[in-house]
C-alpha positions as CSV (number, residue, x, y, z in Angstrom):
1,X,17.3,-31.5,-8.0
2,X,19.2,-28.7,-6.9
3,X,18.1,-25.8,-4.4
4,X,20.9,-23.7,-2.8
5,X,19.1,-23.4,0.3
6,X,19.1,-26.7,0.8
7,X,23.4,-25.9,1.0
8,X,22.4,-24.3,3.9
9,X,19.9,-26.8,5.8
10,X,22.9,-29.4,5.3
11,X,25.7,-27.8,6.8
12,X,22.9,-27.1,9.6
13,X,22.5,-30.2,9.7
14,X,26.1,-31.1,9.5
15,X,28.2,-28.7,11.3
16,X,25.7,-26.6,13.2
17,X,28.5,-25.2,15.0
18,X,30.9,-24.2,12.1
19,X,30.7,-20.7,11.0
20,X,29.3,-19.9,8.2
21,X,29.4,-16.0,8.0
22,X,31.9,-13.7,9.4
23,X,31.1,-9.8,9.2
24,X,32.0,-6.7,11.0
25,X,33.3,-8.6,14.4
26,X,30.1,-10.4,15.0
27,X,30.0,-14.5,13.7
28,X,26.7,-16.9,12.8
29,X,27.2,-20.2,12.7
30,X,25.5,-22.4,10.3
31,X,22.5,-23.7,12.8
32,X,22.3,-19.7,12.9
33,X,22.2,-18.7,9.3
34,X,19.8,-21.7,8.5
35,X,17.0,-20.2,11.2
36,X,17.9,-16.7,10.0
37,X,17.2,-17.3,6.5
38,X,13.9,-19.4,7.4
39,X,12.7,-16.5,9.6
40,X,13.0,-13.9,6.7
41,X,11.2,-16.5,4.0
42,X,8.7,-16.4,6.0
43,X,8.3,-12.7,7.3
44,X,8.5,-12.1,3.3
45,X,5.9,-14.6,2.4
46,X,3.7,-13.0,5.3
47,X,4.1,-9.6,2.9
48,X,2.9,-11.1,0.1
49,X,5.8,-12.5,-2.1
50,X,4.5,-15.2,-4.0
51,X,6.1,-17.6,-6.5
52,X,7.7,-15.6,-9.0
53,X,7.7,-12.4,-7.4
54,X,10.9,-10.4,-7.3
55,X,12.6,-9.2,-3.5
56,X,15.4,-6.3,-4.8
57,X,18.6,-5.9,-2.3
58,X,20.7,-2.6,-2.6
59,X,23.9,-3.1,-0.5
60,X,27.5,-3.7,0.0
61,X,28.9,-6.6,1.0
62,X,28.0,-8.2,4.1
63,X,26.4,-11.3,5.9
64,X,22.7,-10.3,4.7
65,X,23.0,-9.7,1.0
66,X,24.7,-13.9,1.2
67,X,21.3,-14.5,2.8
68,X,19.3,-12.2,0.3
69,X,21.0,-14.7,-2.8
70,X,18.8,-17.4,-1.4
71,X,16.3,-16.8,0.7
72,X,13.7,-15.8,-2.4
73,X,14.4,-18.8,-4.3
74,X,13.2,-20.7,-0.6
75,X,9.8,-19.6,-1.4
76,X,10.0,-19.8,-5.2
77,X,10.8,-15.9,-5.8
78,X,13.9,-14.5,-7.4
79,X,16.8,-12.1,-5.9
80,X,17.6,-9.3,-7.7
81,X,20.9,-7.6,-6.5
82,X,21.0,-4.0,-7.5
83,X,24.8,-2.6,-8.7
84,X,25.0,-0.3,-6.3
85,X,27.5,1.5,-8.5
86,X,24.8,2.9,-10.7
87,X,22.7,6.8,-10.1
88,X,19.2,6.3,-8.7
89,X,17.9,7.2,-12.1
90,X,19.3,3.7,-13.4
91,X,18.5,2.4,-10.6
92,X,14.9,3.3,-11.2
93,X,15.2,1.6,-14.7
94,X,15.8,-1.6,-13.1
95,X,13.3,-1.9,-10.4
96,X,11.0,-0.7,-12.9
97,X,11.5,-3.7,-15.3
98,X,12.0,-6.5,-12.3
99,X,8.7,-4.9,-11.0
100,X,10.0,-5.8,-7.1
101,X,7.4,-4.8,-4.1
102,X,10.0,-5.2,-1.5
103,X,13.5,-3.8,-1.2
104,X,16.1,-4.2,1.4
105,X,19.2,-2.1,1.7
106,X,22.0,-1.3,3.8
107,X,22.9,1.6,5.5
108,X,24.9,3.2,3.1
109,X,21.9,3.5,0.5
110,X,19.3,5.2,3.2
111,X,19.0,8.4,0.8
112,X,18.9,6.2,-2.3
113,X,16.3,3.7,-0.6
114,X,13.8,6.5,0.5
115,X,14.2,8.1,-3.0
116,X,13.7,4.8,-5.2
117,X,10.3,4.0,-2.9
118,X,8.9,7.6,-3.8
119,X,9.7,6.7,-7.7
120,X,9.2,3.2,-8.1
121,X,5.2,2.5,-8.6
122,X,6.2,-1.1,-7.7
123,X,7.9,-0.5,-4.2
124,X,5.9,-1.1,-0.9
125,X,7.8,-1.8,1.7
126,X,11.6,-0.8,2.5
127,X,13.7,-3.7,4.8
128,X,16.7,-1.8,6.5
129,X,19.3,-4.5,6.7
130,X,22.1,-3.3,9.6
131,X,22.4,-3.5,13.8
132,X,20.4,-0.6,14.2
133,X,16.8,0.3,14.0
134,X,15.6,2.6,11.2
135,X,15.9,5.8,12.1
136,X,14.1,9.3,11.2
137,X,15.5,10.0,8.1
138,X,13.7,7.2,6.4
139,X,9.7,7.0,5.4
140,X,7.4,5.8,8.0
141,X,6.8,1.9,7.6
142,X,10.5,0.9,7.3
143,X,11.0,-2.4,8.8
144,X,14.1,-3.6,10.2
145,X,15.6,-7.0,9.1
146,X,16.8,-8.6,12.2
147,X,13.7,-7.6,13.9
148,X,11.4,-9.6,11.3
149,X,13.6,-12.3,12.3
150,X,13.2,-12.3,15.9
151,X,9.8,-12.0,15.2
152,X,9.3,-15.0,13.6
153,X,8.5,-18.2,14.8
154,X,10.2,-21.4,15.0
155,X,10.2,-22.4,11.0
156,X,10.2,-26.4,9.6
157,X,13.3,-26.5,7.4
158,X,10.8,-28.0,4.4
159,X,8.1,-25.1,5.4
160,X,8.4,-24.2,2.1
161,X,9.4,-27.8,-0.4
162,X,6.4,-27.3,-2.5
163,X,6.8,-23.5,-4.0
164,X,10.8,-23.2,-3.1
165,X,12.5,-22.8,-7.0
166,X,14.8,-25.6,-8.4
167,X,17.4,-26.7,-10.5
168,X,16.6,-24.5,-13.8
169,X,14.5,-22.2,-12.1
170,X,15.2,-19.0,-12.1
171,X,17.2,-18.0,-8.1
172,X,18.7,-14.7,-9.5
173,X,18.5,-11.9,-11.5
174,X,21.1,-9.5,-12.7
175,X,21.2,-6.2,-14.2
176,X,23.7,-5.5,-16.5
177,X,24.4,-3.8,-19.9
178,X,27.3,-4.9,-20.8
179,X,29.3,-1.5,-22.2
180,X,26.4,0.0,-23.7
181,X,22.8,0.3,-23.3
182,X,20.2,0.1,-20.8
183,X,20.7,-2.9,-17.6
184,X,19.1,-6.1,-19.2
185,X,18.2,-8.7,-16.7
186,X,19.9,-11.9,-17.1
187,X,18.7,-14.9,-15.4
188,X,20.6,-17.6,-13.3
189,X,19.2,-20.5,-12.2
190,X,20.5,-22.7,-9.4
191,X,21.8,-25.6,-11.6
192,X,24.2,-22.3,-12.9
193,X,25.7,-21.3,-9.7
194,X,26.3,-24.7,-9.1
195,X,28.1,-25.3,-12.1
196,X,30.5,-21.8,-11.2
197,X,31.2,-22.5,-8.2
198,X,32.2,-26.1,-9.1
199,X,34.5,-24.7,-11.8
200,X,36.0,-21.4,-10.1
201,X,36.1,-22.3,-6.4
202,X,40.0,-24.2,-6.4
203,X,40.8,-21.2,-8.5
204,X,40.6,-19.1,-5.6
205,X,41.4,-21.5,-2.9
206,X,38.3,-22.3,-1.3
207,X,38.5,-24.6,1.9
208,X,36.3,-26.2,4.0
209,X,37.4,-24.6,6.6
């Protein structure tokens, strides 16, 4: 059986010290990233995702959006990374068929974020992943997604063994359309990133370390 989180809980587990993220100056090691990823499963459970329920992220690169790859699939949803490349319109297209209630963003996609919640029947809740608090240019209700963590209490790292996705399950969707046409959703399952990171990572020189 394969469950990416679990990646994480073993390193934890491991090398609690290591680091496993490094972004904009500030460092968390693995012991870190395994609570922090915990602490959002369950702040999202607590707003209703279920098993097979989609959580949307709209970002840029950064420590959070590695986090957002897996912490759905801890409680048996799915991630759905949104290119952030396309207009809101498209955008729109693709929240509209994944059907997410929840979507976190980054600062650089405040306008886009407040916009996608006034279009998107699906949308309930906005997560503002960055340092700061949300501020007033976004819609009343938006939560902040280091605050949900500090929030949340001490989590068992097998809180959530008997709904968390596996192997062939589906841990990701992607949105893509190839050349033409409208973003299809295409669906990766654990056992999938597995296998591409097993066959890419010496191409690129991956370490340990």
């Amino acid at each position: 059986m394969i469950r990416y989180p679990d990646f994480i809980r073993k390193y934890a587990y491991q090398r609690p010290d290591w680091r496993a993220t490094h972004f904009e100056g500030r460092d968390y090691s693995w012991a870190q990233m395994n609570r922090r990823v915990h602490a959002i499963a369950w702040q999202l459970e607590k707003l209703g995702v279920r098993p097979g329920d989609r959580v949307a992220y709209l970002g840029l690169n950064s420590h959070w959006i590695v986090e957002m790859y897996v912490v759905p699939s801890m409680i048996g949803a799915i991630s759905v990374p949104i290119n952030h490349r396309l207009s809101v319109e498209e955008m729109v297209g693709v929240i509209g068929d994944a059907s997410p209630a929840i979507l976190i963003f980054d600062r650089h996609f405040r306008e886009q974020a407040a916009d996608l919640l006034a279009l998107c029947p699906s949308l309930h809740t906005l997560i503002l992943a960055d340092w700061d608090q949300p501020a007033d240019d976004l819609p009343d209700g938006t939560l902040h997604y280091d605050t949900l963590i500090d929030e949340a209490p001490a989590v068992a790292d097998d809180a959530f063994d008997d709904r968390a996705s596996r192997s062939d399950d589906t841990m990701i969707l992607f949105y893509t359309s190839g050349t033409t046409g409208q973003p299809k959703g295409v669906m990766l399952s654990h056992s999938n990133f597995l296998v591409n990171a097993t066959g890419s990572g010496h191409l690129y020189g991956y370490r340990q370390d």
